[in-house]
N, C-alpha and C positions, 0 to 999 in steps of 0.2 A: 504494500500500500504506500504510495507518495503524499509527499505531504506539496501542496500547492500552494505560494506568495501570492501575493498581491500581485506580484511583478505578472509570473507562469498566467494567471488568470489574464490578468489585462494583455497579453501575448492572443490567446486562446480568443478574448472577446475581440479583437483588435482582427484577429485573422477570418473569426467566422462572421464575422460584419462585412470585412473586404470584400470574401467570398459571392454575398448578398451585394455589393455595388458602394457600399457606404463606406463612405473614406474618412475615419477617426484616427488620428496616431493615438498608438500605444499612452504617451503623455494624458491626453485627452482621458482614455480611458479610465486610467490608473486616477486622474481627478473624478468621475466619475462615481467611480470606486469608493472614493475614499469622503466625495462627501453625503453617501450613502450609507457608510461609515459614523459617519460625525451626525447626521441627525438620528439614526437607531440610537447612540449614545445618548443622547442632549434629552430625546421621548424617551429612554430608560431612566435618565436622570430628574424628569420631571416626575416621573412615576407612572408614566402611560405603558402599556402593554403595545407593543408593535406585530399586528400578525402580518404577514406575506403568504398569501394562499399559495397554495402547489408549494411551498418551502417550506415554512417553521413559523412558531411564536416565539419572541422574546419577551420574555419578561421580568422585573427584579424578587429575587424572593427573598424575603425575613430571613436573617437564622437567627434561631434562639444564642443565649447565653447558654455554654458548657463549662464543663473541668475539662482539660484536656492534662496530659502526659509528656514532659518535657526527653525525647531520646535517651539524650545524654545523662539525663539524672529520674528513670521512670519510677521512684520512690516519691518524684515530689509532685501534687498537684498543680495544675496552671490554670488559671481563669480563662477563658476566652470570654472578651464582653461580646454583646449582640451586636451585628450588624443588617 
């Protein structure tokens, strides 16, 4: 399994757009990209729920307050607060 960049993607959209007639440089795309990027963030950061049908929902989830287990010393509790 490969793992795909920003970069690999915006290659891939770049290429199968030309294909289609539509002439975007790689640049363009990769802007594209990224500020589809930056509003999924800014609506998760508001607290809105982002769906994209045929893809995924994001959305932000609660996690409680734990103890957690510090590796290197697992005798001693650690707090984790909520976030």
């Amino acid at each position: 399994m490969a793992t795909i960049t920003k970069r690999e993607l915006a290659i891939r959209i770049t290429d199968r757009l030309g294909s289609k007639g539509t002439e975007l440089t790689q640049q363009d795309v990769l802007e594209v990209i990224q500020t589809l990027i930056d509003e999924i963030t800014e609506s998760l950061a508001q607290g809105d729920t982002v769906v994209m049908r045929n893809f995924g929902a994001f959305q932000v989830r609660e996690m409680k307050a734990k103890i957690g287990r510090n590796p290197k010393d697992p005798g001693k509790d650690v707090p984790i607060p909520a976030r």
